[in-house]
Backbone as JSON, one array per atom type, in Angstrom:
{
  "sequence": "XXXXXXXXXXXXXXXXXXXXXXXXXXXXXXXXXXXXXXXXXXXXXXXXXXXXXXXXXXXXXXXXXXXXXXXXXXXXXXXXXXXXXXXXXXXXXXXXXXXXXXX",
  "N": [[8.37, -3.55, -13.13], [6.73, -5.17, -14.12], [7.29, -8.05, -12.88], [7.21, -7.22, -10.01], [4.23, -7.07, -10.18], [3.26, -9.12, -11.03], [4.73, -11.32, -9.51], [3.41, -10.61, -7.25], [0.67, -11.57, -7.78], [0.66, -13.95, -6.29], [1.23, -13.56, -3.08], [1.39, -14.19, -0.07], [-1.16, -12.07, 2.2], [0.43, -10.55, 4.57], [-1.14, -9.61, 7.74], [-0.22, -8.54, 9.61], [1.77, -6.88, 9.42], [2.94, -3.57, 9.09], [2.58, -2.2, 4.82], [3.82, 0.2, 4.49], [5.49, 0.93, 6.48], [7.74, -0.9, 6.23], [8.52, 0.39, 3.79], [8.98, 2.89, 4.34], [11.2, 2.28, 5.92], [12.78, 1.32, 4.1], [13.19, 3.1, 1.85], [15.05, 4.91, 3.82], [17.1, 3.68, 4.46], [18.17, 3.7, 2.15], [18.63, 6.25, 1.74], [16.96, 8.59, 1.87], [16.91, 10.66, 3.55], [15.58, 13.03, 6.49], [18.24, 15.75, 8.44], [16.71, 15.34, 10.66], [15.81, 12.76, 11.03], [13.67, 11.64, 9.51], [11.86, 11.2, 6.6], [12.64, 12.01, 3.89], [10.46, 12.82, 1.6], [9.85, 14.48, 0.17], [12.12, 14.35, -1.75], [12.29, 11.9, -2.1], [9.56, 11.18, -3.84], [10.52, 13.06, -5.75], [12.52, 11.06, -7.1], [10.7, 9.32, -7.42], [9.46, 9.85, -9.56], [10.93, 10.27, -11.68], [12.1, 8.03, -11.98], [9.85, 6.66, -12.87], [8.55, 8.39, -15.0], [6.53, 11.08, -16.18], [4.83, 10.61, -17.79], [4.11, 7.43, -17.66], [3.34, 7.47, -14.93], [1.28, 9.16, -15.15], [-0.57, 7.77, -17.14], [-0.8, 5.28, -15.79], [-2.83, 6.49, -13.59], [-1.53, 7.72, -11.29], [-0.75, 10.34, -11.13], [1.53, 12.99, -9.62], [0.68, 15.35, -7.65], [2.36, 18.68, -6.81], [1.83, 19.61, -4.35], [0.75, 17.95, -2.38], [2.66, 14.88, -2.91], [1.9, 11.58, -3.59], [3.64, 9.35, -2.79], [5.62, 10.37, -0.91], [3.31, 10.42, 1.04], [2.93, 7.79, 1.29], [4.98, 7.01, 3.1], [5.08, 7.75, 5.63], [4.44, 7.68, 8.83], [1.6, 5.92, 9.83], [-0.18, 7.19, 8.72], [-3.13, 6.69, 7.77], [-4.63, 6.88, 4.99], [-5.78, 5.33, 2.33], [-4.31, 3.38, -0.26], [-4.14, 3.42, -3.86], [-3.75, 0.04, -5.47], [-1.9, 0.2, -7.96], [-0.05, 2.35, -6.62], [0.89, 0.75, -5.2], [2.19, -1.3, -6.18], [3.89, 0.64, -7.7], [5.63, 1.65, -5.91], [7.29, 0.15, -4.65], [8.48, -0.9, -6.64], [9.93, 0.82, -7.26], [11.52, 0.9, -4.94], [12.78, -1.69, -4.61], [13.85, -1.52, -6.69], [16.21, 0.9, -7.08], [19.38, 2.95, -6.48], [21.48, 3.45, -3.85], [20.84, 7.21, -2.49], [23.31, 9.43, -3.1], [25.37, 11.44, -0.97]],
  "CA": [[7.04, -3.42, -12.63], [6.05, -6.13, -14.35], [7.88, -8.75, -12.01], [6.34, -7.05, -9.23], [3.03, -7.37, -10.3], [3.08, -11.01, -11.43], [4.83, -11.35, -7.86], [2.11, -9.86, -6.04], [-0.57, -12.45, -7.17], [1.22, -15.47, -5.23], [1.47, -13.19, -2.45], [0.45, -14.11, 1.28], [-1.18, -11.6, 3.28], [0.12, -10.41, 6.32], [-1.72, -8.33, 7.86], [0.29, -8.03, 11.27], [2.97, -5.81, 9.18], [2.0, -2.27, 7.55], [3.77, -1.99, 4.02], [4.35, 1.51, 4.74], [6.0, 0.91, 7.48], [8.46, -1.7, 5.19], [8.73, 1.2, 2.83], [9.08, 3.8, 4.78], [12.38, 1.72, 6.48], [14.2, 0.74, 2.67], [13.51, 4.61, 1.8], [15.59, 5.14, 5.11], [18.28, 2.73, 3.99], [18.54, 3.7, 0.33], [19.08, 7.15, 1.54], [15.89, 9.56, 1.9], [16.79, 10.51, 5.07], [16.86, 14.63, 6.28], [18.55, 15.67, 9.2], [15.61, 15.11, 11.59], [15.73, 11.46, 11.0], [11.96, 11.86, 8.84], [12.3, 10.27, 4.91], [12.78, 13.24, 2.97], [9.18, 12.16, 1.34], [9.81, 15.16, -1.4], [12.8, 14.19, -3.05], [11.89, 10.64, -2.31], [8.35, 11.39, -4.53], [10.98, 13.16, -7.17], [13.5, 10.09, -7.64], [10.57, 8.06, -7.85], [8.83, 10.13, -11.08], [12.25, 10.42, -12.58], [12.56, 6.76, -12.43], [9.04, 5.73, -14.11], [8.57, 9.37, -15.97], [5.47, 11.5, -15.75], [3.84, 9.79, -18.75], [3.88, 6.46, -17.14], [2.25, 7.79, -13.78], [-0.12, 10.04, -15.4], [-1.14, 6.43, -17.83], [-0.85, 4.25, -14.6], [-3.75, 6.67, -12.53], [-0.83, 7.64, -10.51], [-0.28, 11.26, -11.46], [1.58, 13.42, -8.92], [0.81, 17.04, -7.17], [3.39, 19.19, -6.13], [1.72, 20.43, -2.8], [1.48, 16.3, -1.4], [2.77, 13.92, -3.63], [1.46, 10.02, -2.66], [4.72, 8.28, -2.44], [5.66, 10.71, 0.19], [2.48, 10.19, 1.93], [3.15, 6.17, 2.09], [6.23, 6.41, 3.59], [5.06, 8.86, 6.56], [4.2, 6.81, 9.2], [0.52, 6.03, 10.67], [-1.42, 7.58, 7.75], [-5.01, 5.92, 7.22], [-5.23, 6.61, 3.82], [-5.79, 3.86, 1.98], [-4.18, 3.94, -1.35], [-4.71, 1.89, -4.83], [-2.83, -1.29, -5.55], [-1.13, 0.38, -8.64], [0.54, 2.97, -6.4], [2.11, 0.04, -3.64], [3.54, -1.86, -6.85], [4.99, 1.38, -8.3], [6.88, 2.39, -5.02], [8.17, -1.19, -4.15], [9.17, -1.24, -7.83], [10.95, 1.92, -7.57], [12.42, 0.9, -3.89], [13.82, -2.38, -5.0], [15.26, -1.23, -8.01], [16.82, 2.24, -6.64], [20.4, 2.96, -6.2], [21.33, 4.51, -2.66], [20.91, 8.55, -3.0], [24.55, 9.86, -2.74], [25.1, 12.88, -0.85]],
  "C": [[6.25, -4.69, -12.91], [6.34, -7.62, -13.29], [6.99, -8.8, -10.95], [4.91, -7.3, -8.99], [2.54, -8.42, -10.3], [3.19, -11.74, -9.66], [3.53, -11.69, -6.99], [0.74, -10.95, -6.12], [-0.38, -13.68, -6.41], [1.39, -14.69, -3.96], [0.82, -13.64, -1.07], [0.28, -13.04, 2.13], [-0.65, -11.56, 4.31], [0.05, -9.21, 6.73], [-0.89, -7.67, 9.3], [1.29, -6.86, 10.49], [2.13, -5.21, 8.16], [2.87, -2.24, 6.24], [4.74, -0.99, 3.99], [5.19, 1.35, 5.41], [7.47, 0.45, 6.43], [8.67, -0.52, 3.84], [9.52, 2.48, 3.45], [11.34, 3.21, 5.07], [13.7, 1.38, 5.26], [13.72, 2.41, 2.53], [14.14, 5.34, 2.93], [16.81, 4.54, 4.47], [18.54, 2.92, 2.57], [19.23, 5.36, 0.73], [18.4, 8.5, 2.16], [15.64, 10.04, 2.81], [16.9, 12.65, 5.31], [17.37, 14.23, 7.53], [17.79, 15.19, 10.56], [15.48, 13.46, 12.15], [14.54, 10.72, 10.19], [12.89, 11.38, 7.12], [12.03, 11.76, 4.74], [11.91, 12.83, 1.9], [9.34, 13.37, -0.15], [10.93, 15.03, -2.64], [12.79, 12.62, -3.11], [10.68, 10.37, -3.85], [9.21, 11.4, -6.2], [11.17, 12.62, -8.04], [12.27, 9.06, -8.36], [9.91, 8.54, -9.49], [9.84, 10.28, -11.71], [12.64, 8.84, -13.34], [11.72, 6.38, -13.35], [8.71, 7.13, -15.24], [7.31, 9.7, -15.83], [3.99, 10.74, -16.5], [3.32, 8.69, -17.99], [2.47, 6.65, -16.1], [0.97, 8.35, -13.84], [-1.06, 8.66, -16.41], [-1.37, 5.63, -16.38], [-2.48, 4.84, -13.63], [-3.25, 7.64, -11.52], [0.02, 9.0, -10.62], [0.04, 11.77, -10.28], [1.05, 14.83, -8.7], [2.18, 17.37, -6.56], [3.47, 19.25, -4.5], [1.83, 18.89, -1.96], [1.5, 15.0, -2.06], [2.42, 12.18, -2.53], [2.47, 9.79, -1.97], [5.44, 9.23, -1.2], [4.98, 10.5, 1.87], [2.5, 8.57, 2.52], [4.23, 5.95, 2.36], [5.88, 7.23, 5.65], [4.24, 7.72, 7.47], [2.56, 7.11, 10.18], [-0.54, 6.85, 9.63], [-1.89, 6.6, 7.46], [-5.56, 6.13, 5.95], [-5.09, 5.71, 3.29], [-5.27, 4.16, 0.16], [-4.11, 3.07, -2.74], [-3.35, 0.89, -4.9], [-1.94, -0.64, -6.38], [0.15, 1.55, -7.75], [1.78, 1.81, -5.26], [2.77, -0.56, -4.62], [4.12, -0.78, -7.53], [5.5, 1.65, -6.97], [7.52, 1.04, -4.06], [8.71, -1.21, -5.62], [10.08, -0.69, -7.44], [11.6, 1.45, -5.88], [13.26, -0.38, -4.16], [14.75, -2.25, -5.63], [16.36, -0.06, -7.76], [18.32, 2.0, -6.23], [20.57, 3.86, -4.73], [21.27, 6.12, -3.29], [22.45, 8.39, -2.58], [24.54, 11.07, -1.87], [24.89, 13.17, 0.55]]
}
C-alpha cells in the first residue's frame, strides 16, 4: 500500500480513462467473473477484506457493509459515485498484488 501511495503522488492525470473501468477489467482477468460475464463484486469485496483484514479498513475509513460493499461498487460500471482516494489505493493495491481466483 505503501508503494502505491508514494506512486500515486508522481502520478499524471488522465482524465480520458475511468479507473473503474481499469479495475473493473484486472478484476475480470484475475478471476471475479460470474457466469453472466458481470465481476462477481461480492466475493471480489470479500478477497479484498481478507487481504488487508477488517482492522486495517475499519483504521483506513474504509469499513465495509454487507448489503453494498464499495469495492464492489467501483468495479460496476458507470457509477457516479465519487469515492475517497484511500479506497482507489486500497483496491489497486489489492488488484496488483492478488493471485488469480481458482475455481
Amino acid at each position: 500500500m505503501a508503494k502505491v501511495s508514494s506512486s500515486a503522488l508522481g502520478w499524471t492525470v488522465d482524465l480520458s480513462t475511468d479507473p473503474r473501468q481499469q479495475y473493473r477489467e484486472k478484476a475480470l482477468e484475475l478471476g471475479y467473473k460470474m457466469k453472466s460475464g458481470d465481476v462477481a463484486g461480492k466475493v471480489l469485496s470479500g478477497a479484498l477484506q481478507n487481504f488487508f483484514g477488517t482492522g486495517l479498513l475499519e483504521a483506513t475509513g474504509c469499513a465495509m457493509t454487507d448489503r453494498s460493499p464499495w469495492p464492489s461498487q467501483m468495479v460496476r460500471p458507470a457509477v457516479g459515485v465519487p469515492f475517497a482516494t484511500t479506497k482507489y489505493v486500497l483496491i489497486q493495491t489489492f488488484l496488483e498484488n492478488s493471485s488469480p481466483v481458482s475455481g
